[in-house]
C-alpha positions as CSV (number, residue, x, y, z in Angstrom):
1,X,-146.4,183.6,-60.9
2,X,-148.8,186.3,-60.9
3,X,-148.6,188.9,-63.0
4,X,-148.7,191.9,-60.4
5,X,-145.1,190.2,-59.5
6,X,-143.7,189.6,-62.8
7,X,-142.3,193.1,-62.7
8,X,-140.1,192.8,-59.5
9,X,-136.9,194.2,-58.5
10,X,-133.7,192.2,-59.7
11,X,-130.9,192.7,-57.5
12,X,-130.2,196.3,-57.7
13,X,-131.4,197.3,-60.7
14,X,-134.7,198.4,-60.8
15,X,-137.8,197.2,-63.4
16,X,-137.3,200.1,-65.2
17,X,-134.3,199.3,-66.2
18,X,-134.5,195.5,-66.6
19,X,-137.5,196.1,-69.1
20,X,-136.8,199.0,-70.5
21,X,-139.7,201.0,-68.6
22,X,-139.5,204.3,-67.5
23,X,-138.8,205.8,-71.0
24,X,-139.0,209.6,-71.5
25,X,-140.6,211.4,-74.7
26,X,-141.1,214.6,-75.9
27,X,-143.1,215.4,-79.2
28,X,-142.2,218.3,-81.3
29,X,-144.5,220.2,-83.4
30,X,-142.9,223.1,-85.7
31,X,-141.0,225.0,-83.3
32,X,-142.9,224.2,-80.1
33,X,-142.0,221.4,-77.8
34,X,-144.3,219.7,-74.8
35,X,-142.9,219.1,-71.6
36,X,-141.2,215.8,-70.7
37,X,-143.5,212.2,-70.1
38,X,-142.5,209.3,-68.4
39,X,-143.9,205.7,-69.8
40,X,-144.1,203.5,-67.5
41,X,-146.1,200.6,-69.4
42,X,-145.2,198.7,-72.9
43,X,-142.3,197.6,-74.3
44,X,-139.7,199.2,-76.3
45,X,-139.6,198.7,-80.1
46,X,-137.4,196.1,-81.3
47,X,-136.1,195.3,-78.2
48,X,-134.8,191.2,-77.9
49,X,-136.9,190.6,-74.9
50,X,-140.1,192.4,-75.7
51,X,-142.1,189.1,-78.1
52,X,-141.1,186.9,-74.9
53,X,-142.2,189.4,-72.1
54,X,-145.7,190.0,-74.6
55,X,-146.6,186.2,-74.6
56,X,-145.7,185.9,-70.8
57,X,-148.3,188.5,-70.0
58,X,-151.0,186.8,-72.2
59,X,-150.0,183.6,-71.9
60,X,-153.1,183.1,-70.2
61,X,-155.7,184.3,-72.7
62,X,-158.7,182.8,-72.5
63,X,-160.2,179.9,-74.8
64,X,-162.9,181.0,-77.3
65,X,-165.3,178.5,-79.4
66,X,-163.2,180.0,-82.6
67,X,-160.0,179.0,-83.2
68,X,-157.4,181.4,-82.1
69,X,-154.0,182.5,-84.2
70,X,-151.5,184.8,-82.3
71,X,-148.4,185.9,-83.6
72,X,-146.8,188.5,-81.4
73,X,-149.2,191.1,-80.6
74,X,-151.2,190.5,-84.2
75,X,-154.2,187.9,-83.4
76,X,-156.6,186.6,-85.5
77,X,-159.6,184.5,-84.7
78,X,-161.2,182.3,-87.2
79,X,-165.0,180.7,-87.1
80,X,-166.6,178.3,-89.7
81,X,-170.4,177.9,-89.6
82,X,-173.2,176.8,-91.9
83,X,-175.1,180.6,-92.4
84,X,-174.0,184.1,-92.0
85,X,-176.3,184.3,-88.4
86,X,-174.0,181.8,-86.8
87,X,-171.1,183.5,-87.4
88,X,-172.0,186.7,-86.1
89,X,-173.2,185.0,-82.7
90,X,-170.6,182.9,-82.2
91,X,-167.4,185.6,-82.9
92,X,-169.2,188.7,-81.0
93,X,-169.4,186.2,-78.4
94,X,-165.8,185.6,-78.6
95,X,-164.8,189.1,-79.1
96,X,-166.3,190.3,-75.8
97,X,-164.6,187.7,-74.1
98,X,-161.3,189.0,-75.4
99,X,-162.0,192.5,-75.3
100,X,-163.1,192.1,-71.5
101,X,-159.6,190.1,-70.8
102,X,-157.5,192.7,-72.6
103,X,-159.4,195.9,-70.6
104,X,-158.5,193.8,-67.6
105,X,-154.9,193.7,-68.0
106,X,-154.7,197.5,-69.0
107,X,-153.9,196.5,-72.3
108,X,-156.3,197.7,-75.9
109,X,-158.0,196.7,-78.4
110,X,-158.2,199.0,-81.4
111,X,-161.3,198.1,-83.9
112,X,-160.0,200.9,-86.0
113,X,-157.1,198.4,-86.9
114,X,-159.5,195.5,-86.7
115,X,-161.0,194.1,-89.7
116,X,-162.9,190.9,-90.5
117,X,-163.3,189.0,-93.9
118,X,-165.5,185.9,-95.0
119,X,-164.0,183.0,-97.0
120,X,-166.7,181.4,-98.9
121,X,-167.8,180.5,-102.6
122,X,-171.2,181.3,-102.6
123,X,-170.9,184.1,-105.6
124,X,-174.9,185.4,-104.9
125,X,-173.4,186.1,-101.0
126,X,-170.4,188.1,-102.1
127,X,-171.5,191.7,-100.5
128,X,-172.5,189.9,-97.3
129,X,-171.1,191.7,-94.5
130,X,-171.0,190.4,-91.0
131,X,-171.9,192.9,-87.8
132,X,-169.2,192.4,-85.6
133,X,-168.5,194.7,-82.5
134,X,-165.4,195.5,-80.3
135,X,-166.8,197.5,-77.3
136,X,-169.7,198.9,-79.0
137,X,-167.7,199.9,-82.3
138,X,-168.6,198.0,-85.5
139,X,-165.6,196.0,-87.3
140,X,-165.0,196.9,-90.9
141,X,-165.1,194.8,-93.6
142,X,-162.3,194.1,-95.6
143,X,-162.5,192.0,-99.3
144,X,-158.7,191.5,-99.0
145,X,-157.5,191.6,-95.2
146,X,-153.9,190.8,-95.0
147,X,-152.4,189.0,-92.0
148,X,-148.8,188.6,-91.7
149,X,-148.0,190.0,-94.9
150,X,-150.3,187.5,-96.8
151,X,-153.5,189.3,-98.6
152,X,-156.8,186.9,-98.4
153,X,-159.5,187.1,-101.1
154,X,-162.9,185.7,-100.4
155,X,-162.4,182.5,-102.7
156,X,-158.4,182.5,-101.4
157,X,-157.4,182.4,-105.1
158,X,-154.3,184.3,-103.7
159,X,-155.3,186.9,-107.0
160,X,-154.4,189.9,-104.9
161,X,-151.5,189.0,-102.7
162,X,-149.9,187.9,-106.2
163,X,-150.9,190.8,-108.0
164,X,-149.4,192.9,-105.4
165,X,-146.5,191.2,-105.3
166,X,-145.7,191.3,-108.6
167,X,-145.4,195.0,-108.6
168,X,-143.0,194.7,-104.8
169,X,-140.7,192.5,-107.3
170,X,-141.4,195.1,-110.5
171,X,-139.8,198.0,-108.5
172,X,-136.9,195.9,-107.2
173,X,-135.8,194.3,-110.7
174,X,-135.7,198.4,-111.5
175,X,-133.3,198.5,-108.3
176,X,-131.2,195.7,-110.0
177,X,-131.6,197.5,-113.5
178,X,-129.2,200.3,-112.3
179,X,-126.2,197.6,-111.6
180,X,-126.2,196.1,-114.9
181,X,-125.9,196.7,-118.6
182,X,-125.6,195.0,-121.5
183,X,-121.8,196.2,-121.9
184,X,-121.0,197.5,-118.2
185,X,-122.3,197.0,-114.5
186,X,-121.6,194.6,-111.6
187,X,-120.2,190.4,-112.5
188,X,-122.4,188.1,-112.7
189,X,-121.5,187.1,-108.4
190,X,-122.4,190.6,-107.6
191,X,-126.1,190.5,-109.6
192,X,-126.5,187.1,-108.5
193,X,-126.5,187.8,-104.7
194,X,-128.1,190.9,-104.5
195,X,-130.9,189.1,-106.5
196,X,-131.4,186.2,-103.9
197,X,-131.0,189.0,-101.1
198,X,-133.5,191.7,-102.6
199,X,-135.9,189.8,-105.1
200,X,-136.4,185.6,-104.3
201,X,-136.2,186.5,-100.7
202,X,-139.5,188.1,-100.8
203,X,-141.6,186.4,-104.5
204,X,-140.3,183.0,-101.6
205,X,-142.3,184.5,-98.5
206,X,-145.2,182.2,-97.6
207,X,-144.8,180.4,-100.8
208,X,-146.1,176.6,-99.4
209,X,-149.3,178.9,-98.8
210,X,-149.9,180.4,-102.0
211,X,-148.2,178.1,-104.3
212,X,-151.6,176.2,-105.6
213,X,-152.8,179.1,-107.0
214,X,-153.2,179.8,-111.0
215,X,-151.7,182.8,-110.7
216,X,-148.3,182.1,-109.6
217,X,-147.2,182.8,-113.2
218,X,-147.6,186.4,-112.7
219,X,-144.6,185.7,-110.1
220,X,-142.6,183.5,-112.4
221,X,-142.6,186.2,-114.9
222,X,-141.2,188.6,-113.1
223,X,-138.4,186.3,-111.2
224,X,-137.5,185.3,-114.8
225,X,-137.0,189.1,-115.9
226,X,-134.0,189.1,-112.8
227,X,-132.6,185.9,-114.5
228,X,-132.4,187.8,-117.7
229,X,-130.6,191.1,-115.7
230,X,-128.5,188.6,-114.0
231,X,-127.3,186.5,-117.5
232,X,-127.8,189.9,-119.5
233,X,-129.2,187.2,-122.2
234,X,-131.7,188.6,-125.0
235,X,-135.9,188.6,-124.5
236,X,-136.3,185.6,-127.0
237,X,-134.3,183.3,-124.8
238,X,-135.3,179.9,-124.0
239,X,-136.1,180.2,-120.3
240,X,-135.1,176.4,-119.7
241,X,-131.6,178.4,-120.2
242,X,-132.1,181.6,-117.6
243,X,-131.7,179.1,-114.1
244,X,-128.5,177.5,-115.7
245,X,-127.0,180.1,-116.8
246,X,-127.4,182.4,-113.3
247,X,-127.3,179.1,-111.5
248,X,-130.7,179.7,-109.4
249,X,-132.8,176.8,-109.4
250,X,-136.1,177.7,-111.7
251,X,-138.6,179.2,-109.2
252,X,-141.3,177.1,-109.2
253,X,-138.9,173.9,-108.2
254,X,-137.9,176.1,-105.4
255,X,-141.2,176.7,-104.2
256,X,-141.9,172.8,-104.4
257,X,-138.9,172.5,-102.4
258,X,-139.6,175.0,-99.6
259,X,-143.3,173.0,-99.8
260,X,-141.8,169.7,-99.1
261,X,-139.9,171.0,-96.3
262,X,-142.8,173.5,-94.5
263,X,-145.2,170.0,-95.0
264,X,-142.5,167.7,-93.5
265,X,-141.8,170.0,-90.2
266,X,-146.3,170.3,-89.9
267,X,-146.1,166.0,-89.7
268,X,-143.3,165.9,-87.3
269,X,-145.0,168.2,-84.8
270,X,-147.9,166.3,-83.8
271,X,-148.7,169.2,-81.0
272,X,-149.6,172.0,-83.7
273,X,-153.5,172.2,-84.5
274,X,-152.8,171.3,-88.1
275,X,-151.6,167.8,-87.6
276,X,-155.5,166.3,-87.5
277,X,-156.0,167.6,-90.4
278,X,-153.0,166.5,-92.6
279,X,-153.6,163.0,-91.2
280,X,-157.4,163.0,-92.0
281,X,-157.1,165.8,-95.2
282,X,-161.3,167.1,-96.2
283,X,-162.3,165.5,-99.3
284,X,-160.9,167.3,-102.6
285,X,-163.8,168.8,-104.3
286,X,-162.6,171.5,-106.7
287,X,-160.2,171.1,-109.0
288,X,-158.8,174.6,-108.7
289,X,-158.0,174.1,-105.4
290,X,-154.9,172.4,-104.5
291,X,-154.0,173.2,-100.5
292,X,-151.0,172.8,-99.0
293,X,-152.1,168.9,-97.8
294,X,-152.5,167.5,-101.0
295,X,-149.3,168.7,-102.6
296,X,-147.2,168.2,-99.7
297,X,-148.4,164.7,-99.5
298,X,-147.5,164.1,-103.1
299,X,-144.1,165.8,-102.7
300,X,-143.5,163.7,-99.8
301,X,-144.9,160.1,-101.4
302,X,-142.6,161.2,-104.6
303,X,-139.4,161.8,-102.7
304,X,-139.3,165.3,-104.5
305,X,-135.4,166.1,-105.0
306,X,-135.1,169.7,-106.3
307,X,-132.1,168.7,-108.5
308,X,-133.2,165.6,-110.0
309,X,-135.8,167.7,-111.3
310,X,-133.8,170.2,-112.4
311,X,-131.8,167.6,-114.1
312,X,-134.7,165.7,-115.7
313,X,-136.2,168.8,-116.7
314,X,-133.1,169.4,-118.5
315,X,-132.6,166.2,-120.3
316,X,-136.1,166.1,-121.4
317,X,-135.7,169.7,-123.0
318,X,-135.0,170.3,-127.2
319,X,-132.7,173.7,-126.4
320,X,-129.7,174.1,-128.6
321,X,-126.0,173.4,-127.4
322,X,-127.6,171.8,-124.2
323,X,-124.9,169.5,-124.3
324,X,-122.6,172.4,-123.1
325,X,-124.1,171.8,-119.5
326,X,-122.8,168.7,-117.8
327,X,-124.2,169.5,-114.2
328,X,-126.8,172.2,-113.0
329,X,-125.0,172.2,-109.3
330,X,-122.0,173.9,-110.9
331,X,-121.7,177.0,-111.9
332,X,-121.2,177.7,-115.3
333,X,-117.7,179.3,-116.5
334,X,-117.3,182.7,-117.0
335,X,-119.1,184.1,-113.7
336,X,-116.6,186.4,-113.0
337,X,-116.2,187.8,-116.2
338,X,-116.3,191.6,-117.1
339,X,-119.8,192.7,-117.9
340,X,-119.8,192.6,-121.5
341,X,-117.8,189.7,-122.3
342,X,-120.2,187.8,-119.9
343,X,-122.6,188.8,-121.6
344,X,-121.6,188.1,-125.1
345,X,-120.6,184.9,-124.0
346,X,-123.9,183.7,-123.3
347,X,-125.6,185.0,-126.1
348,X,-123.3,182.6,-128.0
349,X,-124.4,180.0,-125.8
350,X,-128.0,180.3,-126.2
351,X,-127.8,180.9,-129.8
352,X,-130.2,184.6,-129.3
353,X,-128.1,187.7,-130.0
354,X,-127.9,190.6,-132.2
355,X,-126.6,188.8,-135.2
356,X,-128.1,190.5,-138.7
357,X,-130.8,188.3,-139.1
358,X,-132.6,188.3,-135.6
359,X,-132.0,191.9,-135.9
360,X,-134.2,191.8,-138.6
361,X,-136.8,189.5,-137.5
362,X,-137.2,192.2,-134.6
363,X,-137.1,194.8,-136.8
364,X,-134.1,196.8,-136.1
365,X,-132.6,195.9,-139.8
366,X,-133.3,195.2,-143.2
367,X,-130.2,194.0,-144.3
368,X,-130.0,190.4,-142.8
369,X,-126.7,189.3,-143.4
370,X,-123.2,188.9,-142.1
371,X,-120.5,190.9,-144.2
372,X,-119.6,187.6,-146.2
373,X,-122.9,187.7,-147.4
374,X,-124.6,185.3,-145.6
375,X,-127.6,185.2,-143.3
376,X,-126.1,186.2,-140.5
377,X,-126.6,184.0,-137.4
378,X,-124.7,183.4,-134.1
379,X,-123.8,180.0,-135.2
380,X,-122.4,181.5,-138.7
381,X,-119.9,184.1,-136.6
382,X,-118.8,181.5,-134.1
383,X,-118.6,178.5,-136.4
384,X,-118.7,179.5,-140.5
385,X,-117.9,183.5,-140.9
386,X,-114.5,183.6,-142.4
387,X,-113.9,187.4,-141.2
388,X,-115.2,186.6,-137.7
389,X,-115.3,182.6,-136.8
390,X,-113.8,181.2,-133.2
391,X,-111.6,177.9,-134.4
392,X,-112.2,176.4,-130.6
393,X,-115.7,176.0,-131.8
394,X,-118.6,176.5,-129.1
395,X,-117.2,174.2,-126.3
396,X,-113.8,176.0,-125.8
397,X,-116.0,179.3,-126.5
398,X,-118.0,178.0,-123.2
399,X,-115.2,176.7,-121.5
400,X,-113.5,180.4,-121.4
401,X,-110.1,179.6,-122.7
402,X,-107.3,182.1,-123.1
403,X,-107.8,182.1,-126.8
404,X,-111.7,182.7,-126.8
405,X,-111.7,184.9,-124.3
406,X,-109.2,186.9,-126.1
């Protein structure tokens, strides 16, 4: 089918109203208003149909020496060459062809919003900018472009698309701040989805991508500061603990996980570019580097299963009272609890709470014992204090009975 006849009468609807055409708009400026325009070309904004009707216009874009990468109406074209000379021939050659393609279906290209960026390691080469052209107008050069939400660095260290999205998750643990306390705020359930929804959603987007990097702990720090709103458990904590106790998996098993399973989906498509590649990987040179091909494979070759490691991990830790936790896969007791008691409860558990003497080892008292006159831990008030101690002992304490909940 042509494309002049894409855009044909159904029954007795028109176009217009089969694609959404024929729009009106009016733009407003203080109190003055300009007359009424019709738009008869585009799509409508988040309309079901309009990603589908997009890639059935340009479905028959033409090929280009570089390699081509089109989601939606966002494309990006990438080159690799030996010098800086080659590149610049071979994707303004490729840009005219796409330019003149575009201009013929009515459609443009805007080298305002067009940016290029050179991956390379060559540190003496790092100002090098390339002179590429849309239509006579020079591209800019970006150090960091960003496509589909993922920022690229030069060396693709990932640095700057982690550093950025440590501060995305810094301003949304603030959001879960306001629904918890130490002594009131939302159960643990409440904290628990919101925190999937608002905060793991987005520190998981792309992860299989960026997940080699060495900066990934500036991600794990922050993902562990929402496992301490959710549990409401002191700073000192163990983190081994913060997973268990808000029973999310620890973040960087996750991200192994959602490797595994973006790695296993690129072998079982044999169409998709990629496939060579992760059947004939390059040859691993640097030891910082660890792509996506490398770890997937292990993962794959391993039979990586997110809660044997979990489990393993566990076992293998030295944490106090671990012996409390039979199975990771269940949650813990006690999730539905009122704020504070949850909270208290697992303070108890993890042994870090504001007992006299780690009151005073953070310097908030001088005095560091219990009323008995004893150094003053949480293990002496659940187990030894004579004015305060729980008879039930740590497992009933854990286990949430009537009497040590009372």
């Amino acid at each position: 089918m042509k494309k002049a006849d894409a855009f044909t009468q159904c029954g007795d609807k028109k176009e217009e109203e089969i694609f959404g055409l024929g729009e009106k708009f009016t733009v407003y400026l203080n109190s003055k208003s300009s007359k009424e325009y019709t738009i008869y070309n585009g799509l409508p904004q988040g309309s079901v149909l309009s990603p589908l009707l997009y890639n059935w216009y340009t479905h028959d874009i033409p090929q280009t020496t570089s390699k081509k990468f089109i989601y939606a109406d966002d494309t990006a074209i990438l080159a690799q060459a030996k010098t800086f000379g080659e590149l610049e021939i071979q994707l303004n050659k490729d840009l005219e062809t796409l330019h003149n393609y575009i201009e013929n279906w009515s459609l443009r290209l805007n080298p305002a919003k067009s940016v290029h960026c050179c991956f390379h390691l060559n540190n003496h080469r790092a100002e090098r900018k390339l002179k590429l052209f849309i239509n006579n107008s020079q591209i800019t050069h970006s150090e960091h472009s960003k496509y589909l939400g993922i920022h690229l660095d030069r060396t693709l260290t990932f640095k700057t698309h982690l550093t950025k999205l440590k501060g995305k998750l810094s301003s949304r643990n603030n959001i879960l701040h306001k629904l918890a306390g130490s002594s009131w705020g939302s159960d643990a359930n409440t904290l628990r989805t919101s925190a999937l929804a608002l905060i793991f959603s987005t520190a998981e987007y792309c992860a299989p991508v960026w997940d080699g990097s060495c900066h990934t702990k500036l991600i794990d720090t922050q993902l562990n500061s929402t496992l301490r709103i959710i549990t409401g458990v002191c700073q000192p904590t163990r983190i081994d603990w913060l997973p268990v106790l808000a029973h999310i998996s620890p973040p960087e098993l996750r991200r192994k996980e959602a490797t595994k399973k973006m790695y296993q989906k690129l072998v079982d498509s044999p169409d998709l570019e990629i496939n060579p590649i992760l059947q004939s990987p390059p040859k691993h040179r640097l030891k910082s580097r660890n792509p996506i091909w490398s770890r997937g494979n292990q993962l794959l070759s391993q039979n990586f299963n997110i809660s044997e490691a979990w489990t393993n991990s566990w076992i293998s830790s030295d944490i106090p009272n671990k012996n409390l936790i039979t199975s990771q896969s269940v949650k813990i007791p006690g999730f539905s609890l009122p704020r504070r008691e949850w909270v208290l409860l697992n303070r108890f558990r993890t042994g870090q709470g504001r007992c006299a003497e780690l009151m005073k080892l953070w310097g908030y008292t001088k005095d560091p014992n219990c009323a008995c006159n004893v150094p003053q831990s949480m293990s002496h008030i659940l187990d030894d204090c004579p004015l305060y101690k729980f008879n039930g002992g740590i497992s009933n304490l854990h286990s949430v009975t009537p009497e040590a909940l009372n």
